[in-house]
N, C-alpha and C positions, 0 to 999 in steps of 0.2 A: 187241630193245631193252627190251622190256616186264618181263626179270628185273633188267636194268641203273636201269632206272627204281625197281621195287620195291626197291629197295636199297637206292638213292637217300632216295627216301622215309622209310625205316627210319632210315638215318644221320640224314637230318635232322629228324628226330619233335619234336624239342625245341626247337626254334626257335620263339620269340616275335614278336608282329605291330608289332615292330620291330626294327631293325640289328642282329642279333645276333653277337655273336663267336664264332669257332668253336675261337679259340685256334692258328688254322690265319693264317697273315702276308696280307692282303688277302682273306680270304674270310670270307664273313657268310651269315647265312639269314635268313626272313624265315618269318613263316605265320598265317595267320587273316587278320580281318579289320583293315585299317591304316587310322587315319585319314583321311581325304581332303587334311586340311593335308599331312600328314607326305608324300604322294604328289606334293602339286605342291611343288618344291625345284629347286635347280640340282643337278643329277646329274654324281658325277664320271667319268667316260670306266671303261668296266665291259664285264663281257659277261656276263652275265644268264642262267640255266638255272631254266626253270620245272619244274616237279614234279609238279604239282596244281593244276587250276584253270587261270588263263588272266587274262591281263593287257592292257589296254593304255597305248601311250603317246605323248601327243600332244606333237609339240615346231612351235611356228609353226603354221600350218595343215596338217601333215601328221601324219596317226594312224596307228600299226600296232600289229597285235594280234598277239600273239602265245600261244604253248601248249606243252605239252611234246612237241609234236613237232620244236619250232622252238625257236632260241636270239635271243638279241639282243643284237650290240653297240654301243655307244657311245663313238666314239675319240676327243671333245674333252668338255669341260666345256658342260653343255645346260642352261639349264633349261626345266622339262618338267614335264606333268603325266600323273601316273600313275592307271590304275585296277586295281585287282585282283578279281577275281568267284571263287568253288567253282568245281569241280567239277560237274557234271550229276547226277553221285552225293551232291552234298553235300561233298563232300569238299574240307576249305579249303585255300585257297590258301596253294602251299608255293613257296619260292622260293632258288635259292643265285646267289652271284653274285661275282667277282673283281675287285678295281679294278684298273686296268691302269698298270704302271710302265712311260714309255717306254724307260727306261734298259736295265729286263730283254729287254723287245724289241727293243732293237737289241744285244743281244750274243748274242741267238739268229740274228736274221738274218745276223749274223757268220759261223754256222757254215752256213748255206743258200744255195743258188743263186741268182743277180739273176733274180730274175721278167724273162722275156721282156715278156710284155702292162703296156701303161701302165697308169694307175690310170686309169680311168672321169669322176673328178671329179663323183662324186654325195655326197650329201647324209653327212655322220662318224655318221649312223644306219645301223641298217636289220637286217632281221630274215634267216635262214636254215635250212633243216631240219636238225634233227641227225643225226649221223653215230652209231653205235655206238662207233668205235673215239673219238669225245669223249667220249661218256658214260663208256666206261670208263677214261680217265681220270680222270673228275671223281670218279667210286666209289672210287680208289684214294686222290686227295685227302682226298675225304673219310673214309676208314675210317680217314685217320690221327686223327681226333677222341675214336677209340678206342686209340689208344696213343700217347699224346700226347709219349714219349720219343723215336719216329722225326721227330717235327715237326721240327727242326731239319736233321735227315739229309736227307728225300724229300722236304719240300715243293718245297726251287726245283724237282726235278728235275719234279714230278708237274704244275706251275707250266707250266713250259717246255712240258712236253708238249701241256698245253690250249691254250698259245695255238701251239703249234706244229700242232693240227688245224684251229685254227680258220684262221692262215697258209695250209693247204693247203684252207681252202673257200671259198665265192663272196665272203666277206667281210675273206678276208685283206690285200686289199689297204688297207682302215680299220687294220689294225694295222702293216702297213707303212708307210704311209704317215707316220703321227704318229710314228714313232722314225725316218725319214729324214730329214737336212736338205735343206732348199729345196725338199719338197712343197707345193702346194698346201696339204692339212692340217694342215704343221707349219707354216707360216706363219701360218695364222688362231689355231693351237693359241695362238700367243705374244702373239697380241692380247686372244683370249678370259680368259687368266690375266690380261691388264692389265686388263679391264673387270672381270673379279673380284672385283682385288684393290682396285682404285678406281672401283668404282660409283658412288659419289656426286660426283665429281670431274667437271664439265666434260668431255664427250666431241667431238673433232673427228677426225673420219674422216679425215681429209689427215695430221693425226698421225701415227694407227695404223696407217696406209698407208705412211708412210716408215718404222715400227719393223720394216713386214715387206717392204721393199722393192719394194711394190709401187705402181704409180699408184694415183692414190684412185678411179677406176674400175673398175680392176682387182683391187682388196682388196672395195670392195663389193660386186662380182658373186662374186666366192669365197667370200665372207664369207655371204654369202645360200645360198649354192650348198652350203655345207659345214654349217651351222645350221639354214636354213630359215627365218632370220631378218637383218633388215638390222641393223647395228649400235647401232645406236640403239633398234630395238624390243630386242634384246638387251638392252643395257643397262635399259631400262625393267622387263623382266621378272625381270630380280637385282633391280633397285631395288624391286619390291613385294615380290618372294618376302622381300628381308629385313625390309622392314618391316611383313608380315604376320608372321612368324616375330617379332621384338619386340615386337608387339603382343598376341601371343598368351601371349608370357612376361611381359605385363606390366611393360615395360619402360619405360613412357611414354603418352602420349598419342597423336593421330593426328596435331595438330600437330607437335609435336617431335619425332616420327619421320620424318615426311617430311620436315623441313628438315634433319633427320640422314644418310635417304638419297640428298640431292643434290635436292628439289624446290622451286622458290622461289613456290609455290602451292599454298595446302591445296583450292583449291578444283579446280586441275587432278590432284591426288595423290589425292582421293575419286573424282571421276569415274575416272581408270583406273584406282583400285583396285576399282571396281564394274564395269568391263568387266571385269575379271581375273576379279575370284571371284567377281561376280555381286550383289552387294550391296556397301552403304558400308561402309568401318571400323568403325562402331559397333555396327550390326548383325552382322556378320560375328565379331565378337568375341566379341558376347551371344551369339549362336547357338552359338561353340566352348565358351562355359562352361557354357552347360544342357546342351550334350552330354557336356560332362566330369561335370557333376555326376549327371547320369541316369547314365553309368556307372560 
């Protein structure tokens, strides 16, 4: 795996320490060092291939680290905060990663056998060792960044393939799951997009519990079970992620950002956004701009 990997490396030499396009349809790289804002974010459902260096990432109380000998997926929409470190050699953190379409994965599972074994019902995270025969898929993905006229031809194909290794290893079942209806997974999937899409709006569990047919006991133990989070601290943790993200763009103040993402307290909106990142609004702001300005 270690020529697989140096290849790897090579293709993606030119990746910036942010979202970078590869020109390739859902595939991005990442490299050096990345903000710490820019790492805590709601993550869209991915599967993640490190290169260099070594990462982790905490969603709720639960952390895993992971390296290039390990991949990681993500099969609903999290938010999460990320860390990235080098290499032991120095060598920075390189990173490639796929957003995942449920739609392409259920017309792959079209053409595969129904999994005997249930789904587990752990957590739409979690990490797994790579296989070779993934890595060389993702070298073929990506050498199309060098002829960028087969893009169009091999990506679904090369596409298919990645997530058809990942299908056949300990984590396939997070990608089955979220493209079958009436999983576990896809049911929370379709609440997590309502809390997305309306953060700021009045959240009632008994709701979101009839949108996915379940008892409101039964959507919160999934709901926990699948995130790592209860729906409400969910929702709270999109509510600061956006309005730290505004605040950092300069969008407003700290009052009228929290009464824009749903808070009818600025004095409960500073408190948890000082348990989140660790200091108030104000300070936390100042802090990002002497750090923008030093670099």
């Amino acid at each position: 795996m270690r020529e697989q990997l140096q290849e790897l490396r090579h293709l993606a030499r030119n990746a910036g320490p942010w979202h970078t396009d590869t020109g390739i349809p859902r595939v991005a790289m990442v490299q050096g060092e990345i903000p710490a804002h820019r790492l805590a974010a709601v993550y869209d459902p991915m599967i993640n291939l490190i290169l260099t260096g070594w990462k982790t990432m905490t969603v709720g109380e639960r952390c895993l680290r992971y390296d290039p000998a390990t991949y990681f997926v993500m099969s609903v929409g999290l938010p999460a905060v990320g860390a990235v470190h080098p290499s032991e050699d120095g060598a920075p953190y390189l990173a490639v990663n796929l957003t995942l379409r449920p739609e392409i994965i259920t017309n792959l599972l079209a053409d595969l056998p129904k999994p005997v074994a249930p789904s587990p019902g752990q957590p739409g995270f979690d990490i797994a060792a790579v296989t070779p025969e993934l890595l060389d898929a993702w070298v073929r993905m990506l050498r199309l960044m060098e002829r960028p006229h087969d893009i169009a031809a091999l990506a679904p194909a090369y596409e298919r393939e990645i997530l058809y290794r990942v299908l056949q290893g300990p984590l396939g079942w997070l990608l089955r799951d979220i493209a079958t209806p009436d999983t576990a997974l896809s049911r929370i999937d379709v609440a997590i997009h309502w809390i997305r899409e309306n953060f700021a709006a009045p959240l009632r569990v008994e709701t979101l519990a009839e949108m996915t047919a379940l008892s409101a006991s039964a959507f919160h133990r999934q709901f926990k079970a699948a995130t790592a989070l209860s729906p409400l601290q969910y929702q709270k943790r999109v509510r600061l992620l956006h309005a730290r993200s505004r605040l950092f763009a300069g969008e407003g103040n700290a009052t009228s950002i929290a009464f824009d993402v749903g808070y009818e307290s600025t004095t409960q909106f500073s408190r948890e956004y000082a348990r989140a990142f660790g200091q108030p609004p104000a300070r936390d702001v100042a802090k990002f701009r002497a750090e923008l300005h030093a670099g």
